[in-house]
C-alpha positions in Angstrom: 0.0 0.0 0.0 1.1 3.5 -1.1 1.5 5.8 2.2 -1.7 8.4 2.2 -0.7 12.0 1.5 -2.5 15.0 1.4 -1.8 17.7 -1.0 -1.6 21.5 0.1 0.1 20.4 3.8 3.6 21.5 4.7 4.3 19.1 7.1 7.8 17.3 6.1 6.7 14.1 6.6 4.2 14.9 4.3 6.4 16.9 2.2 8.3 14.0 1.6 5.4 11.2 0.9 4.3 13.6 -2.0 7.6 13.8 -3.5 8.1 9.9 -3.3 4.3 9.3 -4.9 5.2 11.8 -7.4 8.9 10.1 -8.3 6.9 6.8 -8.9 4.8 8.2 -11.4 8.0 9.7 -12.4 10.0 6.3 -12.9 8.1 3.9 -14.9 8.8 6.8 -18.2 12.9 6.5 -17.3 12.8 2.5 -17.2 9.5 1.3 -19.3 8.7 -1.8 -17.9 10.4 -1.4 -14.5 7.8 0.3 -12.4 8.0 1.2 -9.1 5.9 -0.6 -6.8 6.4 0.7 -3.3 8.6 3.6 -1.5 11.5 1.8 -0.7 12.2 1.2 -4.0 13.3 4.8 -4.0 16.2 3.7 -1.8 17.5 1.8 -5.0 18.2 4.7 -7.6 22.0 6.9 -7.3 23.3 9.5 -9.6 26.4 10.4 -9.8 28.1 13.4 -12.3 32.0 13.4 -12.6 33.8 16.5 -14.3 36.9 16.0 -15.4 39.9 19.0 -15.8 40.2 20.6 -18.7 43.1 22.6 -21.1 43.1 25.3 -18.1 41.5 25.7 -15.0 38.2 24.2 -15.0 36.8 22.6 -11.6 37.2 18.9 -11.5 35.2 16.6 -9.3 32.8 13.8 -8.5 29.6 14.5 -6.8 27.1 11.2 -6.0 23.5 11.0 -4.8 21.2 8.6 -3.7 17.2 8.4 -3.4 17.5 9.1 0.3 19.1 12.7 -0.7 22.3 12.0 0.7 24.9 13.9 -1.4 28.8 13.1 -1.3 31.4 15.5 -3.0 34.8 14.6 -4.2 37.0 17.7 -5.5 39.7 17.2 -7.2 41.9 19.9 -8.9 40.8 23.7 -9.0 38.3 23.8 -6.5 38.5 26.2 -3.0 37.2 23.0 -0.9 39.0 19.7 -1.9 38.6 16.5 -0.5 35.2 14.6 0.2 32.2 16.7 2.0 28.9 15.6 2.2 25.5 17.2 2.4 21.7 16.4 2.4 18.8 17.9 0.0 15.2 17.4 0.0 13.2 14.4 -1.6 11.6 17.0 -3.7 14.9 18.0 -5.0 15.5 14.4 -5.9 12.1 14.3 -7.6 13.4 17.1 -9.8 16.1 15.2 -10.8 14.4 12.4 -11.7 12.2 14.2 -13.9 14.7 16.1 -15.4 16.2 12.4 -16.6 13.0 11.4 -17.5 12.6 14.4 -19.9 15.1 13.7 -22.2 14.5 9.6 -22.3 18.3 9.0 -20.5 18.1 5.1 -21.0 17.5 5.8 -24.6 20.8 7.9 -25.2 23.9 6.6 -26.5 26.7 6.2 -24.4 28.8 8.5 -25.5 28.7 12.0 -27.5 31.6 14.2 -28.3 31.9 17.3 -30.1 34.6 18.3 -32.4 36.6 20.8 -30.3 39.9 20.6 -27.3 40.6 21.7 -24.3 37.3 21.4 -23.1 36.4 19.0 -19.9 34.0 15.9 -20.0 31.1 15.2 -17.8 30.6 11.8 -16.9 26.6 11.2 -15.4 25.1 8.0 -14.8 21.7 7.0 -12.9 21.5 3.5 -11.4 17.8 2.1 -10.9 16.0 -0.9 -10.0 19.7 -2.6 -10.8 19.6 -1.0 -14.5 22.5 1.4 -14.7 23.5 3.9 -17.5 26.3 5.7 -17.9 26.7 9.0 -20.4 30.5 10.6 -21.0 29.6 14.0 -23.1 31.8 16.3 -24.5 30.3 19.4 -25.5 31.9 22.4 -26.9 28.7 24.7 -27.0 26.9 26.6 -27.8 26.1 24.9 -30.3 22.4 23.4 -31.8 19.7 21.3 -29.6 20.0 17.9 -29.0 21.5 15.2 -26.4 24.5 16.8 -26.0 23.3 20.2 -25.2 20.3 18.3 -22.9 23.3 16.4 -21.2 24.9 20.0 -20.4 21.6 21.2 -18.8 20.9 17.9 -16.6 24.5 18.1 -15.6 24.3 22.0 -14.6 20.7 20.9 -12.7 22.7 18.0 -10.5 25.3 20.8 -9.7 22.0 23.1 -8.6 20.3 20.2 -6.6 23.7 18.9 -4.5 24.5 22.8 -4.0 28.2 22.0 -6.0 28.8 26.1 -6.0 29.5 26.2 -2.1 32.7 23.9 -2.4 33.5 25.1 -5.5 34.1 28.7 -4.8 34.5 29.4 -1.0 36.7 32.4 0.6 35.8 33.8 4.2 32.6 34.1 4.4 31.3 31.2 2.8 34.0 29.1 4.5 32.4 30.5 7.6 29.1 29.2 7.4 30.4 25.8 6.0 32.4 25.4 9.3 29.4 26.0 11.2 27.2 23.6 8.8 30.5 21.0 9.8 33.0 21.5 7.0 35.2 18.2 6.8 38.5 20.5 7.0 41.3 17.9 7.1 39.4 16.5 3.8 42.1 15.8 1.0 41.8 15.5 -2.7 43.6 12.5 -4.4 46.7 14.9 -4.9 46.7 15.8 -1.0 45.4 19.2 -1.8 42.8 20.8 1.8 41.0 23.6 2.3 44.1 24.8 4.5 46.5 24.5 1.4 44.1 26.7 -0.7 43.3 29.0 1.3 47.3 29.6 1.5 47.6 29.0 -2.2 44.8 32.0 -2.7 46.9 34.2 0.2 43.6 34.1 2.2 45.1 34.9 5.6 41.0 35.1 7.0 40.2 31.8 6.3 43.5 30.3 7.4 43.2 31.4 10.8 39.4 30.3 10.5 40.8 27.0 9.3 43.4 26.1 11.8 41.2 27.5 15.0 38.3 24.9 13.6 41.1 21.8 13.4 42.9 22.1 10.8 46.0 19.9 11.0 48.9 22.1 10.5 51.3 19.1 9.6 49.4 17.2 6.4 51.5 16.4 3.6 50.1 16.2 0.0 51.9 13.9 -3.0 54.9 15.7 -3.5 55.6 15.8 0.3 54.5 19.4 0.6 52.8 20.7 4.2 50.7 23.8 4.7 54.0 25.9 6.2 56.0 24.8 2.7 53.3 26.5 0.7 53.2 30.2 2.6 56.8 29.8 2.9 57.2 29.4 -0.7 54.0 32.1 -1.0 56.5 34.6 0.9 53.6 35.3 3.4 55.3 35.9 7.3 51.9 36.0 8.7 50.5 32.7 7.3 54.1 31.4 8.6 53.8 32.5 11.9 50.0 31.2 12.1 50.6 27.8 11.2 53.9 27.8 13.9 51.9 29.2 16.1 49.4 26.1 15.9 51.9 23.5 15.4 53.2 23.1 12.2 56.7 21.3 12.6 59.4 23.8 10.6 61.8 20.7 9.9 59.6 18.5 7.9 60.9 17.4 5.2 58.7 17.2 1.2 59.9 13.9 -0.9 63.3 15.1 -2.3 64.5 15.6 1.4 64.3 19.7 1.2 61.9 21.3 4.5 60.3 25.0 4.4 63.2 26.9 4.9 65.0 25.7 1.9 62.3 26.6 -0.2 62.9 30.6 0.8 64.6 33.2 -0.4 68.0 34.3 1.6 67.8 36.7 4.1 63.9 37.1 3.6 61.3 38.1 6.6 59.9 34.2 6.0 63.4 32.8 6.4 63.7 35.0 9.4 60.8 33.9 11.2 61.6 29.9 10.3 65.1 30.5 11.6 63.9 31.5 14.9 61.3 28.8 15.4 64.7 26.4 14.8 64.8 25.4 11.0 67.9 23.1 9.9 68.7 24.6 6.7 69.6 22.0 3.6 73.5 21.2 3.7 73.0 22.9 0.0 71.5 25.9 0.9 
């Protein structure tokens, strides 16, 4: 038995028995023959969109959600909040969604499309249902004229808007603010090691440092090439981000994977190889 809803309320448990009754009128167009036949079978539908780096700068990362609204984030390279972060969005959100796939017949698509241009990034989207999964690389130049690969563009850019992509995306103080409060993951790491500390010193963002490092940031996490948070504002030339990160820790003789540590990576007789100096740096014999 369906549970009974009654439109017009704004009760969330309510709220939320609409949105599943209307996502299994929703399904049956996305999979033909496989209906839906109760709620829980809501439970057995994901999406995920992947977007790959480009012939620049172009935000690359994973983003996956399931038919319980749970959202996971993975960002990867040129994005202000690496690592995995996770988030919740409303059933009716996922309705959206599953409409939106619906509306341009997703199982029917071919697997792939790609447009003749370079240097642009791929999406990757797939939707899992009922066990039935299909998966969609596009590579779209645009603008260019109607059709699946333009549709792909516009279901990838409404995942984005449902899962809220934008606040990990781009994040200085501010926004970096409320995610803390909203329980910001801020040791999270990208596959290369990059955090939100690193960024934040990589964008000379001296605000959201100390913000950072006062909510937990570890001061002492290394990324692939060895590299820790001091390294990067030593080699930014920023005393104050130096001082910060000693100040909460950050061990002035580590060393990155070719053996060198922060003051090696300075300029001689600089204010930042000053302030290393007196917190007890070991120079490289080479320096």
């Amino acid at each position: 038995m369906f549970p009974k809803c009654t439109l017009g309320v704004t009760a969330p448990s309510h709220r939320r028995c609409s949105a599943l009754l209307l996502a299994m009128a929703v399904v049956p167009s996305l999979v033909g023959c496989h209906s839906v036949s109760h709620p829980q079978d809501l439970q057995s539908f994901s999406i995920t969109l992947e977007r790959t780096p480009c012939y620049g700068k172009c935000p690359a990362y994973t983003l996956a959600l399931d038919g319980d609204g749970n959202v996971k984030y993975l960002g990867k390279r040129f994005v202000d909040i690496p690592g995995m972060q996770t988030a919740k969005i409303q059933p009716e959100q996922m309705t959206e969604l599953l409409r939106a796939f619906a509306a341009i017949h997703f199982f029917d698509l071919q697997d792939k499309y790609v447009d003749l241009c370079t240097d642009n990034p791929t999406e990757f989207i797939s939707l899992t249902l009922k066990g039935r999964t299909k998966r969609i690389e596009n590579y779209f130049c645009g603008p260019g004229e109607p059709g699946p690969s333009a549709d792909l563009v516009r279901l990838a850019r409404q995942i984005d808007s449902a899962a809220g992509t934008s606040r990990w995306i781009q994040c200085k103080y501010e926004c970096l603010t409320e995610q803390v409060r909203a329980g910001l993951s801020v040791n999270a790491q990208a596959p290369d090691g990059s955090s939100p500390l690193t960024k934040a010193i990589e964008r000379r963002d001296l605000l959201s440092v100390r913000l950072l490092l006062s909510s937990g940031a570890q001061p002492n996490t290394v990324d692939s090439r060895g590299f820790t948070p001091l390294m990067y504002a030593a080699m930014g030339n920023s005393p104050e981000m130096v001082r910060e990160l000693l100040a909460h820790g950050a061990d002035v003789n580590a060393k990155d994977n070719k053996g060198f540590s922060a003051v090696d990576m300075v300029a001689g007789g600089s204010e930042v190889e000053h302030e290393l100096l007196a917190a007890h740096a070991k120079p490289h014999r080479g320096k």
